[in-house]
C-alpha positions as CSV (number, residue, x, y, z in Angstrom):
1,X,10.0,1.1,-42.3
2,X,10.2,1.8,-38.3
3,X,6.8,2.6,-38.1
4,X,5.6,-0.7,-39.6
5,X,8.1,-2.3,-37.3
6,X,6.5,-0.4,-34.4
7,X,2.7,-1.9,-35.9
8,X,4.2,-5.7,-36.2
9,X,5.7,-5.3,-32.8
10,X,2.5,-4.3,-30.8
11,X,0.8,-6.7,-32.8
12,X,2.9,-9.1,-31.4
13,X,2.3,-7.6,-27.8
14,X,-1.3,-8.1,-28.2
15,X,-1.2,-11.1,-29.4
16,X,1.2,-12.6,-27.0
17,X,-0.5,-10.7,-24.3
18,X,-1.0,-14.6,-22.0
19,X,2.9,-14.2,-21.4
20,X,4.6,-12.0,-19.8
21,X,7.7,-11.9,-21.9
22,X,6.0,-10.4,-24.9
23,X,5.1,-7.3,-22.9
24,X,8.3,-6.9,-21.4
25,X,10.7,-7.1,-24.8
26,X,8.2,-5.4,-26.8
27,X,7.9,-2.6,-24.5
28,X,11.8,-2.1,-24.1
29,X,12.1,-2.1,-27.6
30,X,9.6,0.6,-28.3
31,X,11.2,2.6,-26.2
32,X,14.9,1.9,-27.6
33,X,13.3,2.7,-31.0
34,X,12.8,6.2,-29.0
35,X,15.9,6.7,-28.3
36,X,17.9,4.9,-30.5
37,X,20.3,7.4,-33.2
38,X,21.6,4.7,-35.3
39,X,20.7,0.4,-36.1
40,X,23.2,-0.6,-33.8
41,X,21.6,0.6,-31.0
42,X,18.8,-1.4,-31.5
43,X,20.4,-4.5,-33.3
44,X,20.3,-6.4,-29.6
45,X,16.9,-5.3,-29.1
46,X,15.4,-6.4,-32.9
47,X,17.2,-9.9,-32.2
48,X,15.3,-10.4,-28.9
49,X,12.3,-9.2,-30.2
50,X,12.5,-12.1,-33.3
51,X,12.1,-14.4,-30.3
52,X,9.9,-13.4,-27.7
53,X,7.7,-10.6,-29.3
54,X,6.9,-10.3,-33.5
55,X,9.4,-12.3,-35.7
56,X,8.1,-9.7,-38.5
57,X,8.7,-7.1,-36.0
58,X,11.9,-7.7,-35.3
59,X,12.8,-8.4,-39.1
60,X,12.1,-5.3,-40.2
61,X,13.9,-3.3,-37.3
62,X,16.9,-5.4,-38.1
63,X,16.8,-4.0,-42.1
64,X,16.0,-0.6,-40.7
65,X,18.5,1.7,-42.0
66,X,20.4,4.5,-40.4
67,X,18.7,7.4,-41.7
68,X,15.4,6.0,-39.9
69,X,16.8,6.8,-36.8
70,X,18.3,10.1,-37.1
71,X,17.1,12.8,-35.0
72,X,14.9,15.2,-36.8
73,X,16.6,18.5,-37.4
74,X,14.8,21.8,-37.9
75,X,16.1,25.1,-38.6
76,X,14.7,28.0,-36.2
77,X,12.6,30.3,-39.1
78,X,14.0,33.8,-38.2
């Protein structure tokens, strides 16, 4: 579900491309999503993002669950 999220959201960046504000919040939340280890660290960001960038977008980052943002663990083969 975070990777559609990611599509709507650039979909919304291109298509909102005439303003500026588009850009701005859709880029900062791409780059959350990066970062982010759990939904509330991107709940602010998928809220502003309903308004400025991709309502859909911002939907489905909202009803993102936990587990989509944990960091990928891998063992060490040995």
């Amino acid at each position: 579900m975070k990777t559609v999220a990611k599509v709507f959201i650039i979909i919304g960046m291109v298509v909102g491309a005439i303003g500026i504000l588009p850009l701005i919040f859709g880029g900062i939340t791409l780059s959350k999503m990066k970062t982010a280890t759990s939904k509330e660290d991107v709940k602010v960001w998928g809220i502003l993002d309903i308004f400025f960038c991709s309502m859909i977008g911002g939907i489905l980052l909202l009803c993102c669950k936990d587990e989509d943002f944990a960091p990928a663990t891998s063992e060490s083969a040995e």
